[in-house]
C-alpha positions, -999 to +999 in steps of 0.1 A: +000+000+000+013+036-009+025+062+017-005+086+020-001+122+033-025+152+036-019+186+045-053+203+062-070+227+083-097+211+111-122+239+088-116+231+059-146+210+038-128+201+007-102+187+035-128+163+048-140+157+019-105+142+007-099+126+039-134+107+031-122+098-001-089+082+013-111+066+043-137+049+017-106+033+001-096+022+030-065+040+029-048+048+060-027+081+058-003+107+079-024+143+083-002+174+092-032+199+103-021+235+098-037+250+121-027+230+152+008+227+136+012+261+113+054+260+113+048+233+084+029+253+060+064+268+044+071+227+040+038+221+028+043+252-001+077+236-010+070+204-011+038+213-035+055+235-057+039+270-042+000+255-036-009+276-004-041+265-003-055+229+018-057+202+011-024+188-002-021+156-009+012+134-020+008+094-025+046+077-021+063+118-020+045+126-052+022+156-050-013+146-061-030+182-055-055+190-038-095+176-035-104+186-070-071+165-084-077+133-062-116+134-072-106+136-106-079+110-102-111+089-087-134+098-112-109+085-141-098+053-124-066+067-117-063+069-079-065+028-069-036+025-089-015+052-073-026+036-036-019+001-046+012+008-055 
């Protein structure tokens, strides 16, 4: 199973939506919330190439993008082979 990690904020509803996602694949992953830990938002804007906003996601250290890119990953049959891997 692939390494799953999110970047959020506990107010954020595209943030549970992609966390619902992951959880209906059964998908277990590492969240870094922002707000209870905002010293990683610089790492979060590095590591996704300057996206500020939340969610971020990576699968195995690759940025995915955020709720609109998994859902379309979903919607084209994309994501289950990411997370198998």
């Amino acid at each position: 199973m692939a390494t799953v990690e999110i970047y959020t904020k506990a107010t954020c509803g595209y943030c549970t939506m992609a966390k619902r996602l992951l959880k209906s694949k059964e998908v277990s992953f590492a969240e870094t919330d922002l707000l209870s830990n905002p010293e990683k938002r610089a790492e979060m804007i590095q590591r996704s190439g300057g996206r500020q906003t939340v969610p971020q996601v990576f699968i195995d250290g690759e940025h995915i993008g955020g709720f609109d890119d998994l859902s379309g990953l979903e919607m084209a049959g994309k994501l289950d082979p990411l997370l198998a891997k």
